[in-house]
N, C-alpha and C positions, 0 to 999 in steps of 0.2 A: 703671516702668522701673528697670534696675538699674543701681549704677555698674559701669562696665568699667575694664580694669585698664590702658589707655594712656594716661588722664588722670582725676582723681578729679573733673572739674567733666563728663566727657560720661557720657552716660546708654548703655544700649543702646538697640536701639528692642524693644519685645515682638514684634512682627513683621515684618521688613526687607524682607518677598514683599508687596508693595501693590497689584501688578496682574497677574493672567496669564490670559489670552482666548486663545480660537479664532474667531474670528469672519467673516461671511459678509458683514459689512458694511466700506463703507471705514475707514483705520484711520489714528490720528491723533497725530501725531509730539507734538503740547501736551498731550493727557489724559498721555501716557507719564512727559516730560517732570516735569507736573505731578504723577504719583505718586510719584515718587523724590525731592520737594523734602523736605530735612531740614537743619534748622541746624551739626546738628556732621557735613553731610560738607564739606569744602573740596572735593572732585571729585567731578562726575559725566560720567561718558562717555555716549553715546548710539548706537546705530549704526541706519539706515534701511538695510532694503532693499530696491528698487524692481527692477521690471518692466523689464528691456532689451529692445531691438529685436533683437538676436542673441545666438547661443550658438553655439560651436565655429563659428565660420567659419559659420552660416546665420542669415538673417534669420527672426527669430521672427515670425509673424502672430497668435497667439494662445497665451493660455497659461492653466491651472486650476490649482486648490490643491485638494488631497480630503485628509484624515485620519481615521484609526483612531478608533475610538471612546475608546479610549486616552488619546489626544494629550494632553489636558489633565492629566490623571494623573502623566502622563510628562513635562510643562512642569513639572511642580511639581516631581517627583523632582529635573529637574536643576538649579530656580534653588536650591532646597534643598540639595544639593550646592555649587553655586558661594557660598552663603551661607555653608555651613560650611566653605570651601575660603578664605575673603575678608574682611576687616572688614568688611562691608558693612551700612550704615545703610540703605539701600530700594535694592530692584529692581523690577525692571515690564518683560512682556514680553509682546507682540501679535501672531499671524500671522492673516492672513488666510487664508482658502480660498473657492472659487468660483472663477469667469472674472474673469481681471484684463487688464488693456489696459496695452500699453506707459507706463511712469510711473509706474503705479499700485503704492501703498506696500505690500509685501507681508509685511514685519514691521519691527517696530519695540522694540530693546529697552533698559533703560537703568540702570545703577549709580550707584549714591552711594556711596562710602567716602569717609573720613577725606581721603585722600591723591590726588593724580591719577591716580601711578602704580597705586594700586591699584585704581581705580576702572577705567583704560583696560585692566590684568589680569583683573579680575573680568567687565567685558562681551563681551572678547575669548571667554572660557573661556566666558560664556552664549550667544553666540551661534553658537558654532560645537559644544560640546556639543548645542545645542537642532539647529542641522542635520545634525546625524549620530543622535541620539536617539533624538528627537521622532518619531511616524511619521506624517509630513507629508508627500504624494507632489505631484510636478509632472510635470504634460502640456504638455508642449510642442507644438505646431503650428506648423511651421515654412513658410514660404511657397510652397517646393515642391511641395507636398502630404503633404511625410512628417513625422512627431510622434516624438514620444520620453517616456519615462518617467521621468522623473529621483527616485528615493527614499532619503528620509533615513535608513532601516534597511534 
């Protein structure tokens, strides 16, 4: 580890990207949590996002996740941008794909910096780069009988 130039006693970390999946299994807000634990951050931000019952005025009945073969490629692109955008001592960022049920965690992602504010800046800027990016699609099934496409590119 190297010194950094905001205090001569914190280190850098050699790599601040500790966790980024695509995965088809449930996904868990403590491994995330737990990848991002580091001494010299004073803040970590975290953001879940879960499965609602509705969208636009309809109730959701079911919902999928499908990605590009890409995806992961392009998770990395971005928390590697948000890294070199952020003091950031550890990120970690998880979406699921498959059939998910109302509740169910559908990403999860999380920053450590230095500071709070930088920390609730830097997960802000991953999680919303990561949904516009990422090419992560969502099926909706809505309880009418009519679905929709919802995609991150």
């Amino acid at each position: 580890m190297a010194p950094t130039h905001d205090h001569p006693g914190e280190y850098a970390a050699t790599d601040p990207v500790r966790l980024l999946a695509i995965r088809d299994t449930l996904l868990s807000v403590d491994e995330v949590f737990r990848a991002v634990g580091d001494d010299a951050a004073g803040g970590i931000a975290l953001f879940v996002g879960t499965v609602r019952n509705h969208d636009a005025g309809q109730d959701v009945g079911a919902l999928g996740y499908s990605c590009h073969p890409s995806a992961e490629d392009e998770l990395r692109r971005v928390a590697e941008k948000v890294v070199a955008d952020f003091p950031v001592r550890a990120l970690a960022a998880v979406h699921r794909v498959g059939e998910l049920e109302v509740g169910d965690l559908a990403v999860v992602v999380a920053v450590a910096c230095p500071h709070r504010a930088e920390a609730f800046e830097a997960c802000r800027k991953l999680i919303d780069d990561l949904k516009h990016e990422v090419p992560i699609w969502k099926h909706q099934r809505f309880s009418d009988g009519t679905e929709e496409w919802v995609g991150a590119c």
